[in-house]
C-alpha positions as CSV (number, residue, x, y, z in Angstrom):
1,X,113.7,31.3,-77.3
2,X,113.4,27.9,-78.3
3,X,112.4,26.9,-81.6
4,X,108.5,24.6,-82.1
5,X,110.5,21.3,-83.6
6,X,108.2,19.3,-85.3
7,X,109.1,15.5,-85.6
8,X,111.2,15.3,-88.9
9,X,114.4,14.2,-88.2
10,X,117.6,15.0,-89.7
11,X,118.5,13.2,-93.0
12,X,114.4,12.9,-93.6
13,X,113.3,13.5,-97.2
14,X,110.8,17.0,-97.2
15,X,108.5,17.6,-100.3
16,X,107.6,21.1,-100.9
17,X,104.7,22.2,-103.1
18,X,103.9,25.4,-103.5
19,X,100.5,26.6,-105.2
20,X,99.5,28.9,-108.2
21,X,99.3,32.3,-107.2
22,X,95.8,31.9,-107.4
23,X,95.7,29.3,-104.3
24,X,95.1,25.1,-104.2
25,X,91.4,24.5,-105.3
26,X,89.3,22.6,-103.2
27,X,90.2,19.6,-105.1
28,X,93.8,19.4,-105.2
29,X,93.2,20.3,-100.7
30,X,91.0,16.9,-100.6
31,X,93.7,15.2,-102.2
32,X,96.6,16.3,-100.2
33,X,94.2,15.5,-97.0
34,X,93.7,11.9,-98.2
35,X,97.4,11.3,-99.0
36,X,98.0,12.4,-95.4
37,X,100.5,15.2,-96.4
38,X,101.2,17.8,-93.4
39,X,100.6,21.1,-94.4
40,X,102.2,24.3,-93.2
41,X,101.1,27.7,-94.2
42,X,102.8,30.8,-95.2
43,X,100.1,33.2,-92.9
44,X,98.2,35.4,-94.9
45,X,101.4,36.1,-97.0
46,X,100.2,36.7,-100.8
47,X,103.4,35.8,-102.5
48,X,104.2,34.9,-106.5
49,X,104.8,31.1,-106.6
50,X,108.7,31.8,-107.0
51,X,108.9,33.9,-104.2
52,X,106.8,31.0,-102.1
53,X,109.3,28.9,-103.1
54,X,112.3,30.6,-102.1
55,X,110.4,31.2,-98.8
56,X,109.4,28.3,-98.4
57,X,113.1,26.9,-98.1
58,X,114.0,29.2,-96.1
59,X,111.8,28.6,-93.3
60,X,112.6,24.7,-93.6
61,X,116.7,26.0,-93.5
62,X,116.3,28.2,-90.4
63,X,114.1,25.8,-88.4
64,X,116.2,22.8,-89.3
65,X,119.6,24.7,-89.4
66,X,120.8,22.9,-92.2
């Protein structure tokens, strides 16, 4: 099975923001849109923001094999 790659490239810099448990409010979505950040989602995963972290860097270590 290969793996969906997405266009970073090794070496690149990867910000990871994780929300409050409660989820981003529509205001902090707009501003993420208008600064152009990609967004990935966890699913429907309900998960305390340290657990989201850890997940989080997980996912970009497996798909990246770093």
């Amino acid at each position: 099975m290969q793996k969906n790659r997405s266009k970073v490239s090794r070496g690149s810099k990867i910000l990871v923001i994780t929300g409050p448990e409660g989820g981003f409010d529509e205001t902090e979505i707009n501003l993420f849109k208008e600064k152009n950040f990609p967004t990935i989602t966890l699913g429907n995963l309900v998960l305390r923001a340290e657990t989201a972290a850890i997940t989080a860097l997980s996912d970009i270590i497996y798909e990246f094999e770093l």
